[in-house]
KEDREN-460392 format. One record per residue: x, y, z of N, C-alpha, C in turn. Coordinates in steps of 0.1 Angstrom, whole numbers, padded with zeros to 4 digits, always signed. Layout:
XYZXYZXYZ
...
//
This chain:
-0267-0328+0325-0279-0328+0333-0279-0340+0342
-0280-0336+0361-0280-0351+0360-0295-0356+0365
-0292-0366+0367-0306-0375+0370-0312-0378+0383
-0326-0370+0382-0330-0373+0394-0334-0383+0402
-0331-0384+0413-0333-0399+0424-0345-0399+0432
-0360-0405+0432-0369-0406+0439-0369-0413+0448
-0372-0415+0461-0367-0421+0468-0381-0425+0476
-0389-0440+0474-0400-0443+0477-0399-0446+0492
-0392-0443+0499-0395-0446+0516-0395-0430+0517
-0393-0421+0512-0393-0406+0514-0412-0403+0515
-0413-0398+0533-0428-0396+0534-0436-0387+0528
-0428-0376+0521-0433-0365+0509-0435-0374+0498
-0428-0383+0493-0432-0388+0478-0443-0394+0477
-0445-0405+0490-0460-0409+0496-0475-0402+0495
-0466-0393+0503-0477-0380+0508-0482-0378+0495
-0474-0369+0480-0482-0363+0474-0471-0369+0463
-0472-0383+0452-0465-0382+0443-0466-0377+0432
-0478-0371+0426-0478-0363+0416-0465-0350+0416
-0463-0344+0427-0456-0329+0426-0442-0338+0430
-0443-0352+0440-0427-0355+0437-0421-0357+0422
-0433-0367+0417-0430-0370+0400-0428-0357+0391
-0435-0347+0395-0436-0335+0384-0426-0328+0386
-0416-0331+0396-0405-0321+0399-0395-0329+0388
-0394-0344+0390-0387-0351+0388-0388-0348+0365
-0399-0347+0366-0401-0346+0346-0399-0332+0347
-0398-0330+0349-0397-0312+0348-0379-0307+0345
-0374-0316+0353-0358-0318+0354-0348-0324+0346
-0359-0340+0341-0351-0340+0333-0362-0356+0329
-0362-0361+0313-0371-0373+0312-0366-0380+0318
-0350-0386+0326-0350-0397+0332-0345-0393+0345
-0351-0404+0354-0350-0405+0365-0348-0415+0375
-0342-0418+0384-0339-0427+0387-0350-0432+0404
-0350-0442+0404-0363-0447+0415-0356-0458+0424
-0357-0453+0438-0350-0459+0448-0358-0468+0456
-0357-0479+0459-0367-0491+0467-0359-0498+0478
-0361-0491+0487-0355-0500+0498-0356-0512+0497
-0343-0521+0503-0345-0535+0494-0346-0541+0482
-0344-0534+0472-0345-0534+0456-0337-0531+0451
-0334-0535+0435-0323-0525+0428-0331-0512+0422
-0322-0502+0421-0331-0490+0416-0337-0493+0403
-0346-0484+0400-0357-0487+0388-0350-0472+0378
-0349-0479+0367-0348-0463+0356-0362-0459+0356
-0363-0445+0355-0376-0446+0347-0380-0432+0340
-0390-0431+0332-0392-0425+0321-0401-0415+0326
-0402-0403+0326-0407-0392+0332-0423-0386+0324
-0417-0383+0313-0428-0377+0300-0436-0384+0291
-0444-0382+0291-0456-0388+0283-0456-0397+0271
-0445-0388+0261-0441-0394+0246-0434-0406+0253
-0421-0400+0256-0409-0410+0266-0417-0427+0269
-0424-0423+0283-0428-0430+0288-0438-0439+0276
-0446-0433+0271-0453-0442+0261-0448-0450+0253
-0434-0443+0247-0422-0452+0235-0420-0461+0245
-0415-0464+0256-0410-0473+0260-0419-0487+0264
-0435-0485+0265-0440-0496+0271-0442-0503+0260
-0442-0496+0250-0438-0504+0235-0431-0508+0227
-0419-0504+0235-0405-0507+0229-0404-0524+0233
-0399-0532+0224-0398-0545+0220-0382-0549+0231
-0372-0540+0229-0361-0541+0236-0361-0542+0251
-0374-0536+0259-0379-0539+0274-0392-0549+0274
-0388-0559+0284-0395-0568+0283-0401-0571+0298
-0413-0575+0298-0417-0582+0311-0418-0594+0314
-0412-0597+0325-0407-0612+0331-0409-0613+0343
-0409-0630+0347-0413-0631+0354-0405-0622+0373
-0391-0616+0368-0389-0610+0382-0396-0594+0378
-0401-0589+0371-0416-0575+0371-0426-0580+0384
-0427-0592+0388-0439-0594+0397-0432-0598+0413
-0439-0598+0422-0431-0605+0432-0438-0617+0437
-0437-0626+0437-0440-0643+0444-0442-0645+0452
-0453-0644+0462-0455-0644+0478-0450-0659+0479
-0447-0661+0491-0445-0673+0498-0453-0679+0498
-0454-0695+0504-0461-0703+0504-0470-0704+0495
-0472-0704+0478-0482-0710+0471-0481-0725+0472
-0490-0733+0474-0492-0748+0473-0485-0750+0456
-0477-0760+0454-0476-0764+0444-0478-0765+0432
-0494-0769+0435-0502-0773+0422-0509-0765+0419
-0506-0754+0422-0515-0739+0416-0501-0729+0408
-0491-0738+0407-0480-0729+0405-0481-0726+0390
-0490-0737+0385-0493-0735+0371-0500-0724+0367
-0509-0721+0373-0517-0712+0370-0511-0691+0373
-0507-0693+0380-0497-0679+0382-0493-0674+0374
-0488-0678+0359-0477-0669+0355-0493-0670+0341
-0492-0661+0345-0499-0651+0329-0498-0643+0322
-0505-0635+0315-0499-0633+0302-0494-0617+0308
-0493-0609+0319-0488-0602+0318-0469-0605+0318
-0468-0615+0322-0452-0615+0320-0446-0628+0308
-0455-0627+0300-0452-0633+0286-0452-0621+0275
-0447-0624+0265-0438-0620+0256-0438-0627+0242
-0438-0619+0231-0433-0625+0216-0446-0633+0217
-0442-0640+0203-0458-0652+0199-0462-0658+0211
-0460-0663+0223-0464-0672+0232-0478-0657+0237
-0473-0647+0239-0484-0636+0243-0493-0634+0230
-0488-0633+0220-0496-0627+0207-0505-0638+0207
-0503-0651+0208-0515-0664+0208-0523-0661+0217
-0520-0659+0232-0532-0658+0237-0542-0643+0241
-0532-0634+0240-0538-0626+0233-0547-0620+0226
-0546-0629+0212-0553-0626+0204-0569-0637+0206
-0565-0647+0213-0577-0655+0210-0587-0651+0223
-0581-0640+0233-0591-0637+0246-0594-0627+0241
-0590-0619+0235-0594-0599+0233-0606-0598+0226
-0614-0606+0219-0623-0609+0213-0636-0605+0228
-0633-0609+0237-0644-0615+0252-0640-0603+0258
-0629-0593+0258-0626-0577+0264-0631-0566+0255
-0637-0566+0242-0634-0551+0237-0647-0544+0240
-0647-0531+0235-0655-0522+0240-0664-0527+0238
-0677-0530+0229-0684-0535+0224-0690-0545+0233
-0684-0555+0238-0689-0566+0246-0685-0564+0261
-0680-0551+0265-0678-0543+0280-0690-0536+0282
-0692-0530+0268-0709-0522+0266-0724-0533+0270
-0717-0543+0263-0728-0552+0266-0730-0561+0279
-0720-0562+0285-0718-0563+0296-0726-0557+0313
-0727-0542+0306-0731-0528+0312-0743-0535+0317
-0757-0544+0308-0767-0545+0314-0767-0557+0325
-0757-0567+0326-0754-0573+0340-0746-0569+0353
-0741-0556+0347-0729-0549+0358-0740-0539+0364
-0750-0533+0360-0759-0526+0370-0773-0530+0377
-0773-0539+0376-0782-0546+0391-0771-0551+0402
-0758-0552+0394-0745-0554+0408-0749-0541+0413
-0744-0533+0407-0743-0514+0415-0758-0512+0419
-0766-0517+0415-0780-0514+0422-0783-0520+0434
-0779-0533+0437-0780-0541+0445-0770-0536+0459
-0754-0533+0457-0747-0529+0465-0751-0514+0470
-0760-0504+0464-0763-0489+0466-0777-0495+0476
-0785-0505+0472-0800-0507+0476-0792-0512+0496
-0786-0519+0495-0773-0523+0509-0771-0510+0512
-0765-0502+0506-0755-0488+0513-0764-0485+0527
-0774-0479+0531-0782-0467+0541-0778-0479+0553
-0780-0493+0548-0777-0501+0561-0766-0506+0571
-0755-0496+0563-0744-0496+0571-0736-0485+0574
-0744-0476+0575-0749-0458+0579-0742-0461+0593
-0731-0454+0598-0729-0454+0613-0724-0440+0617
-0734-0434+0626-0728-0420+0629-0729-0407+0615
-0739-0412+0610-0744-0401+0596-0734-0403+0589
-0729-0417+0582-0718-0416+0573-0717-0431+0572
-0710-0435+0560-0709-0449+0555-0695-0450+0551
-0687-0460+0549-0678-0460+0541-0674-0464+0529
-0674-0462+0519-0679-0468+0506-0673-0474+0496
-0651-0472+0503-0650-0484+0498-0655-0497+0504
-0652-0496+0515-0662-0514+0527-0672-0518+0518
-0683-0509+0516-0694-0513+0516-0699-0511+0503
-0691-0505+0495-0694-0507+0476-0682-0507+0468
-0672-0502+0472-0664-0500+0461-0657-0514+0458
-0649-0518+0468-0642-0531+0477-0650-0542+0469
-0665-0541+0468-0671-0551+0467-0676-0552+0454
-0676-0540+0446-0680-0543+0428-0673-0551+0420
-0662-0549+0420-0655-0556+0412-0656-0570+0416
-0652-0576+0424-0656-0590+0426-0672-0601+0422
-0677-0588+0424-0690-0593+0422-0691-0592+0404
-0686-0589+0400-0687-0584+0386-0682-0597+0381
-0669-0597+0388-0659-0612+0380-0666-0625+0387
-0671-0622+0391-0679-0638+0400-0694-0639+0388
-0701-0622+0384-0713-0631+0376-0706-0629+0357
-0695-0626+0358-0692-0629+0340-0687-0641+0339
-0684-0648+0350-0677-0661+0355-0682-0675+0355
-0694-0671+0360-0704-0677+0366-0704-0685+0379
-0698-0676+0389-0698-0683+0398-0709-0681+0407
-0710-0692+0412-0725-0699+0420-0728-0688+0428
-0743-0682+0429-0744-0669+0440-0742-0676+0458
-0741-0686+0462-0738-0690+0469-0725-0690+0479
-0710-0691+0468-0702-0690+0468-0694-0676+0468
-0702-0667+0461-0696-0650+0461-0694-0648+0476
-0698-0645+0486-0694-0641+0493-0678-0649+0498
-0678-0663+0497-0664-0664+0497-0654-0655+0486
-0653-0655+0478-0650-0644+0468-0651-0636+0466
-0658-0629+0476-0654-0617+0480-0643-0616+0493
-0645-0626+0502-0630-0623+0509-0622-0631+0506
-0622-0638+0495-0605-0643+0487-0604-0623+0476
-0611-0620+0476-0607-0607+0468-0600-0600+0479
-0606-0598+0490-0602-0588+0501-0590-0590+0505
-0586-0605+0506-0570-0607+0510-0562-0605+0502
-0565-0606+0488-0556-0604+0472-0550-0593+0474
-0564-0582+0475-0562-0569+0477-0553-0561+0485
-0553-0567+0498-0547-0563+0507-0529-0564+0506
-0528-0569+0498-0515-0574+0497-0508-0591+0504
-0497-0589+0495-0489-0599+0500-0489-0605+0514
-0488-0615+0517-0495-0619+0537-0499-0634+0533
-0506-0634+0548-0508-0650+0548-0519-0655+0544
-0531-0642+0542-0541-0638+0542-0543-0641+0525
-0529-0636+0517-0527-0640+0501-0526-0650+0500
-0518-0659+0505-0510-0670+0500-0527-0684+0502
-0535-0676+0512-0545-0687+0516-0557-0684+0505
-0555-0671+0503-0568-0669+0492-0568-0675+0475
-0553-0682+0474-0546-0683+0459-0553-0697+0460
-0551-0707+0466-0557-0721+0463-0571-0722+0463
-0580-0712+0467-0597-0714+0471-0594-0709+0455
-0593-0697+0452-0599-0689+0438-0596-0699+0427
-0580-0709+0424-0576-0712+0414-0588-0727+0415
-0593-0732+0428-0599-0741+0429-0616-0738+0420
-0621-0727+0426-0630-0720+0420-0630-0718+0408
-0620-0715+0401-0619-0710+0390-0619-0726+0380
-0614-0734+0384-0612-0748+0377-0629-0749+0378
-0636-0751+0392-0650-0754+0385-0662-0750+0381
-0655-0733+0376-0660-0722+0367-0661-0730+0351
-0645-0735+0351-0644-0734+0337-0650-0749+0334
-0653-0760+0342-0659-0772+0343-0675-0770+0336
-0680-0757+0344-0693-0755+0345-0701-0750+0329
-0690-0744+0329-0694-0734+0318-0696-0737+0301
-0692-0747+0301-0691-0754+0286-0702-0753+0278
-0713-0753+0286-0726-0753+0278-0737-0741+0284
-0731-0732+0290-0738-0720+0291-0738-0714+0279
-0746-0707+0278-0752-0697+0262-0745-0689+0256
-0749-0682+0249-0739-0676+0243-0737-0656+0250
-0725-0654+0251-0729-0641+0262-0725-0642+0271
-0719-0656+0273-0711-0662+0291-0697-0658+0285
-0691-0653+0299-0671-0650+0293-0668-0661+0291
-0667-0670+0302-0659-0684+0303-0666-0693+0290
-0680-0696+0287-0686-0701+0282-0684-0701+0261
-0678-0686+0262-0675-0683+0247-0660-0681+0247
-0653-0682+0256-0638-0687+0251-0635-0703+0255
-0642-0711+0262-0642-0726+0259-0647-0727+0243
-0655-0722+0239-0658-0728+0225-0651-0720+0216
-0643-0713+0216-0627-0708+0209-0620-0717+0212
-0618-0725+0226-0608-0736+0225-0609-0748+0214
-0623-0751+0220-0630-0762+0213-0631-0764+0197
-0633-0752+0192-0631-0749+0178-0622-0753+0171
-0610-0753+0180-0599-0753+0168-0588-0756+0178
-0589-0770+0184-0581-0783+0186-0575-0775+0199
-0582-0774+0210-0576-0769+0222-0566-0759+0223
-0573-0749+0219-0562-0735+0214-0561-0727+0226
-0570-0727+0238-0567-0728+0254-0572-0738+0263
-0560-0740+0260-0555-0752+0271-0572-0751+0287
-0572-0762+0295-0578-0757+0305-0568-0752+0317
-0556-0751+0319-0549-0742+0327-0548-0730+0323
-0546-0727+0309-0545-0713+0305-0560-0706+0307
-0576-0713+0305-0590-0708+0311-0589-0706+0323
-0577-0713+0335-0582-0710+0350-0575-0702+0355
-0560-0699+0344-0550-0687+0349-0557-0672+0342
-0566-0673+0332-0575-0664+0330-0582-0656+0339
-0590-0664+0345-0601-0668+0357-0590-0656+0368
-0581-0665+0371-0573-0654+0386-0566-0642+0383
-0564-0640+0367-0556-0628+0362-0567-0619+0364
-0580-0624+0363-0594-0613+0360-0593-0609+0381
-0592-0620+0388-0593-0614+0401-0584-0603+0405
-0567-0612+0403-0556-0605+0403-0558-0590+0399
-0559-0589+0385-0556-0576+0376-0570-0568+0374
-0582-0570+0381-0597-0569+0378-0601-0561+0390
-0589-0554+0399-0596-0544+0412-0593-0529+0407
-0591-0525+0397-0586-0512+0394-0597-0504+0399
-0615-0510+0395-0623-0502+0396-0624-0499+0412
-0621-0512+0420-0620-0510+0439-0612-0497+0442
-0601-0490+0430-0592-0480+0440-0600-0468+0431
-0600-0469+0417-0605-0458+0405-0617-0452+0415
-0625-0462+0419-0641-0452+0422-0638-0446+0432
-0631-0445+0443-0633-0437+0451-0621-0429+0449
-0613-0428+0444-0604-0414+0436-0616-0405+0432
-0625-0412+0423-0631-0407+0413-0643-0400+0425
-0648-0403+0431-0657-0395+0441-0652-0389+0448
-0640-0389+0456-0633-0376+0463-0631-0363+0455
-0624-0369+0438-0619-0359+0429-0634-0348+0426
-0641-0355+0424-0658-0351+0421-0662-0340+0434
-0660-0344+0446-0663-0336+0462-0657-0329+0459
-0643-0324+0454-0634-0314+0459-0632-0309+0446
-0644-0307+0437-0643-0300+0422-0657-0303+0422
-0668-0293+0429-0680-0294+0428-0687-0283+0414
-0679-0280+0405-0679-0274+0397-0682-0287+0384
-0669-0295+0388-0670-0304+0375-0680-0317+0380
-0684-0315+0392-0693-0325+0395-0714-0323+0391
-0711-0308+0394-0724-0302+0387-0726-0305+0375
-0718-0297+0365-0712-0305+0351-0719-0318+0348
-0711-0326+0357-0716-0343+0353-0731-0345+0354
-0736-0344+0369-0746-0342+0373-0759-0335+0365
-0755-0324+0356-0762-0318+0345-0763-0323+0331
-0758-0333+0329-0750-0341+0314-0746-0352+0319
-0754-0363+0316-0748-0377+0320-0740-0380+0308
-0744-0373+0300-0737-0378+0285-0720-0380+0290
-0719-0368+0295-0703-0369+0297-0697-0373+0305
-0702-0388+0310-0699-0396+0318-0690-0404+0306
-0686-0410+0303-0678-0414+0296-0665-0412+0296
-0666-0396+0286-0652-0383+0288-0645-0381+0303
-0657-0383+0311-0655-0380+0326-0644-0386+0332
-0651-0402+0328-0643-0412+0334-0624-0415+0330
-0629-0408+0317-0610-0411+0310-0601-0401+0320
-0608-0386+0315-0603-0375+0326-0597-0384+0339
-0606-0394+0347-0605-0390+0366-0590-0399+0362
-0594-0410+0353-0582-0418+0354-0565-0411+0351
-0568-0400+0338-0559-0393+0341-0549-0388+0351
-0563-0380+0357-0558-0374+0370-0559-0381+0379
-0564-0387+0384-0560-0397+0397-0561-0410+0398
-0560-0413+0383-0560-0430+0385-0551-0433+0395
-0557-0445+0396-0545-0454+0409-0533-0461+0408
-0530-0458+0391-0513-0466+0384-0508-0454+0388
-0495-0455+0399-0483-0444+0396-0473-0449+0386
-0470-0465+0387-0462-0468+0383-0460-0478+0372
-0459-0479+0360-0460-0492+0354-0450-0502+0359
-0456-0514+0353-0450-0524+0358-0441-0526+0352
-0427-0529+0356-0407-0528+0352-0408-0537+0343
-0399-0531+0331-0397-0541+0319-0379-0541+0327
-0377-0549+0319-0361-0554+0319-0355-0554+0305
-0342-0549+0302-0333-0544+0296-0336-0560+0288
-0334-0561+0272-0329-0572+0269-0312-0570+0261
-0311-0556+0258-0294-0557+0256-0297-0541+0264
-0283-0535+0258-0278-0524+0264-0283-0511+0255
-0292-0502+0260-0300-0492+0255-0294-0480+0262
-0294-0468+0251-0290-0456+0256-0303-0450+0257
-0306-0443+0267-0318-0436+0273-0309-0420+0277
-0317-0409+0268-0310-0395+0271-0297-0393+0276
-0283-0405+0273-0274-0402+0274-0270-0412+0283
-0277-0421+0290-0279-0431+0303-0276-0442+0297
-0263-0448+0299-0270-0461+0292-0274-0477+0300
-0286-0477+0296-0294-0485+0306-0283-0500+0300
-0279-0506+0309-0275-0522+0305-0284-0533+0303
-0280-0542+0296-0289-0552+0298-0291-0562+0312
-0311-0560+0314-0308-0569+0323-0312-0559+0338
-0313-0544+0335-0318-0536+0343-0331-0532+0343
-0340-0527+0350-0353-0528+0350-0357-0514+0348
-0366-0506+0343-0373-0494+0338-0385-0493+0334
-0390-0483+0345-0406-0481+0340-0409-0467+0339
-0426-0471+0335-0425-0452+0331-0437-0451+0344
-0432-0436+0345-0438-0429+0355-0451-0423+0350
-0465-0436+0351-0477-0428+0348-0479-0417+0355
-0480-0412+0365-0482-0403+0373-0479-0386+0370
-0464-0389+0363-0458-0376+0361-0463-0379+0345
-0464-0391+0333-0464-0385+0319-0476-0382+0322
-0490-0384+0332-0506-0382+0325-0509-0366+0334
-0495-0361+0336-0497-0348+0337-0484-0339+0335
-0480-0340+0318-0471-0335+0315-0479-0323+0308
-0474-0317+0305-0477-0300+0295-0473-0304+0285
-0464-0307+0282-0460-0312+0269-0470-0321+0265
-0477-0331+0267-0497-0337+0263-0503-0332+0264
-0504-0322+0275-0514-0320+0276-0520-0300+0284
-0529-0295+0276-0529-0283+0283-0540-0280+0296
-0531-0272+0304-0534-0274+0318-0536-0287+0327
-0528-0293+0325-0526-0308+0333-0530-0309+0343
-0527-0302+0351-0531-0306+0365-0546-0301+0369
-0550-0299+0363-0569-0289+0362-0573-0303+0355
-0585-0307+0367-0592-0316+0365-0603-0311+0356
-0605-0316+0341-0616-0309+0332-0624-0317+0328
-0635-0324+0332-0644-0335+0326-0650-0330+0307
-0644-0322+0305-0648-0322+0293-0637-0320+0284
-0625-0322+0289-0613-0323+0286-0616-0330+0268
-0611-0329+0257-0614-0328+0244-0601-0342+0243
-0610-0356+0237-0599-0366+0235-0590-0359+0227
-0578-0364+0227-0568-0365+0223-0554-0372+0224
-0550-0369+0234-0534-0376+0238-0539-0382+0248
-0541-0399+0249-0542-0409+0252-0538-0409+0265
-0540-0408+0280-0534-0412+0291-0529-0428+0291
-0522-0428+0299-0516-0442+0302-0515-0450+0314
-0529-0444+0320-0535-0454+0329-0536-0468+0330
-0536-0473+0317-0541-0484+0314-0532-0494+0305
-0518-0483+0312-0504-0486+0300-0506-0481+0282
-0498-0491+0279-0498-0492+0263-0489-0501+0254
-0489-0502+0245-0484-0515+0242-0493-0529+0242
-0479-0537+0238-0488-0552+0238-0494-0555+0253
-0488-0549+0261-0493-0552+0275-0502-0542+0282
-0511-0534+0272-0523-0528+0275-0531-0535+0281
-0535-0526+0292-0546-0537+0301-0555-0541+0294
-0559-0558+0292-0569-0560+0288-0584-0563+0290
-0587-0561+0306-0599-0554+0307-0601-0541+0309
-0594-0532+0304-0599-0516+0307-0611-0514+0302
-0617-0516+0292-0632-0514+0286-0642-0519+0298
-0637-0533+0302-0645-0536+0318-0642-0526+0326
-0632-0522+0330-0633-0515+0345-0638-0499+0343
-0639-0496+0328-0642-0482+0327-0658-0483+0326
-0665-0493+0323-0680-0493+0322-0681-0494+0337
-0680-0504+0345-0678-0505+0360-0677-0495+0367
-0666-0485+0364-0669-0472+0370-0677-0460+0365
-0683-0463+0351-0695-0453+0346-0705-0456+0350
-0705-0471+0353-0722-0472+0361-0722-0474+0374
-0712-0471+0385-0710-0469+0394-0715-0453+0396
-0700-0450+0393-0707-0428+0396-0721-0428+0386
-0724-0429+0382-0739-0426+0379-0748-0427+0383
-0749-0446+0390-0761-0444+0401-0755-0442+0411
-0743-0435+0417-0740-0429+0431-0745-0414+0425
-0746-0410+0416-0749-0392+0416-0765-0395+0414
-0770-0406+0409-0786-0403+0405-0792-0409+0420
-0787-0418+0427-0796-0422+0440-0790-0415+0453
-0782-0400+0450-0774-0397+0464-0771-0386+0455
-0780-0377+0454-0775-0361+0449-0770-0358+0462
-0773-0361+0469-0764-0350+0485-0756-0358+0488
-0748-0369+0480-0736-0379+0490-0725-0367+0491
-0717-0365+0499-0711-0357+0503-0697-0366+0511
-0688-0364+0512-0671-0371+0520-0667-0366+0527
-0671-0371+0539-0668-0364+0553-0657-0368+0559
-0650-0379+0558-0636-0381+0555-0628-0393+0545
-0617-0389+0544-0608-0398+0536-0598-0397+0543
-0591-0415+0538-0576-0416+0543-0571-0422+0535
-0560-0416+0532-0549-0421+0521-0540-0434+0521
-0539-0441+0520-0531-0453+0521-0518-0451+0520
-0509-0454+0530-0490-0451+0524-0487-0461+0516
-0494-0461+0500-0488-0471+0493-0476-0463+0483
-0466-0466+0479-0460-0458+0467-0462-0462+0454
-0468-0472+0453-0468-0479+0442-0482-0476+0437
-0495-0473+0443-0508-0471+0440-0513-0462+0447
-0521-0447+0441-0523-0438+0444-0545-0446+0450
-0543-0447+0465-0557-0455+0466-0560-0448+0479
-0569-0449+0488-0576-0448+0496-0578-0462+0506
-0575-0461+0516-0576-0470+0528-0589-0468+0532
-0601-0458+0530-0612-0452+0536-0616-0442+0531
-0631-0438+0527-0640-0426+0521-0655-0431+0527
-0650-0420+0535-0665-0422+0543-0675-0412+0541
-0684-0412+0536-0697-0404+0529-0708-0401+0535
-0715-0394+0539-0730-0388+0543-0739-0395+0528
-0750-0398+0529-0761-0401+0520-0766-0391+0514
//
């Protein structure tokens, strides 16, 4: 059998990579992933596959998994490397002492400060109406999540609007636009975690300083401010998810009725859109630590391999009728939106309440919102929207 080659400057793979990826699992679990300017990526096609491996101990993430824009100032260099590209006990420590301030439970409880954000950004929407239509990443999507990490933070209402365009440049990608937004946030973020020592109980920053405090500086204050920019960094999933999640909704007015009829199954809904159109195509490249045989391949050590969320969170083999978007779709086989493994996202509980009280008050204050256009972004690495422009 041999192995198929994807080839990410190819304008069909862009265009639609679900059916590039599904051709690619269909053929054969491994596959090979081409990056102009890169070394090729192995990567894992199928669901099972792809899940064994973001847990397999033998693939690791390091620090070349990320890329390092130019010009960071020096003295923020500290703060950069976090826990997604740490590994063994150094991750399991800090890990274990932040997951406490992510799980469902305290994302739930979160819910009642995250919707006066979505109330506040929808009560804005009609005022930036141009030509019977708004755009809604600009003017809500783009803008939730920041505001979310600015009040679990506690950053000054004063200040958010800078923070929201140190978000905008993050987002945008790598540029000069990044490299200037990294010193304001890590600055910010130092006099978040200054501030917060004696806020109440119920503050993020405020109840993992007194986990440090407890027990002889068990996070450091660089490890609280590399926190702080991992949450900016790794904290926009909900900026690309919601407006997936509202196109997917337009163009399946069947499963949108559905929702609309049953808010209960807002929840279920939300796992579904991520399935189907979350915005991970690709997990982030572990690296070989010796020489692994993969379906007959044998990966060396030292080579990079990821799994293809895209093609496992619509395999047949997980799952029946895969590519049929079903909001009532029956839990079971776990999508991998959100990875798996020790390097499970660890705000996904945040970004999935974020987008349940988002599409809710967008279907309860805009029964008629309707998407009069969208534009796709040529990213290959993130299935997102450049633009979704909506009628009220």
């Amino acid at each position: 059998m041999s192995t198929p080659e994807i080839d990410l400057s190819d304008p069909d793979v862009v265009r639609d990579p679900f059916t590039s990826y599904g051709d690619a699992r269909e053929a054969s679990p491994l596959a090979k992933i081409l990056i102009p300017g890169m070394n090729p990526l192995w990567a894992l096609t199928r669901h099972a596959d792809a899940r064994a491996v973001l847990g397999d101990p033998r693939f690791e993430i390091n620090a070349d998994s990320f890329i390092r824009p130019p010009g960071i100032p020096e003295h923020c260099l500290k703060y950069l490397r976090t826990m997604s590209e740490m590994n063994g006990p150094e991750h399991t420590r800090l890990r274990r002492l932040v997951s406490p301030a992510f799980t469902a439970r305290r994302a739930a409880e979160f819910r009642a400060r995250i919707e006066p954000i979505v109330d506040g950004l929808l009560d804005d929407l009609p005022s930036h109406v141009e030509d019977g239509s708004v755009d809604l990443l600009r003017h809500f999507a783009w803008l939730l999540p920041i505001d979310v990490i600015c009040e679990l933070v506690g950053i000054p209402p004063e200040d958010r609007p800078a923070w929201r365009e140190h978000a905008a440049n993050i987002a945008a990608g790598y540029g000069q636009g990044f490299a200037d937004a990294i010193p304001a946030v890590m600055a910010g973020a130092e006099a978040a975690v200054a501030s917060r020592r004696d806020a109440p109980d119920g503050d993020l920053l405020a109840d993992l300083i007194r986990v440090r405090d407890a027990d002889g500086d068990r996070l450091s204050e660089a490890e609280l401010v590399t926190l702080v920019w991992h949450l900016v960094l790794a904290g926009q999933t909900p900026a690309n998810l919601i407006p997936n999640a509202v196109l997917a909704l337009h163009d399946h007015p069947a499963q949108s009725a559905a929702l609309r009829a049953d808010e209960s199954l807002m929840p279920r809904a939300v796992e579904e859109l991520i399935r189907w159109s979350g915005p991970t195509l690709l997990a982030v490249p572990r690296y070989a630590t010796e020489d692994v045989e993969l379906f007959g391949t044998l990966v060396h050590k030292g080579e990079a391999v990821t799994a293809v969320v895209a093609a496992a969170n619509h395999d047949p083999r997980a799952y029946t009728a895969p590519d049929e978007l079903d909001i009532t779709r029956p839990s079971g086989t776990g999508h991998l939106g959100f990875g798996h493994g020790p390097h499970f996202c660890l705000g996904a509980s945040l970004a999935k309440v974020q987008t349940e009280a988002a599409l809710s008050a967008l279907l309860r204050r805009f029964p008629d919102l309707a998407v009069t256009s969208a534009v796709r972004a040529p990213d290959p690495g993130t299935w997102r929207l450049s633009s979704l422009r909506v009628s009220l």
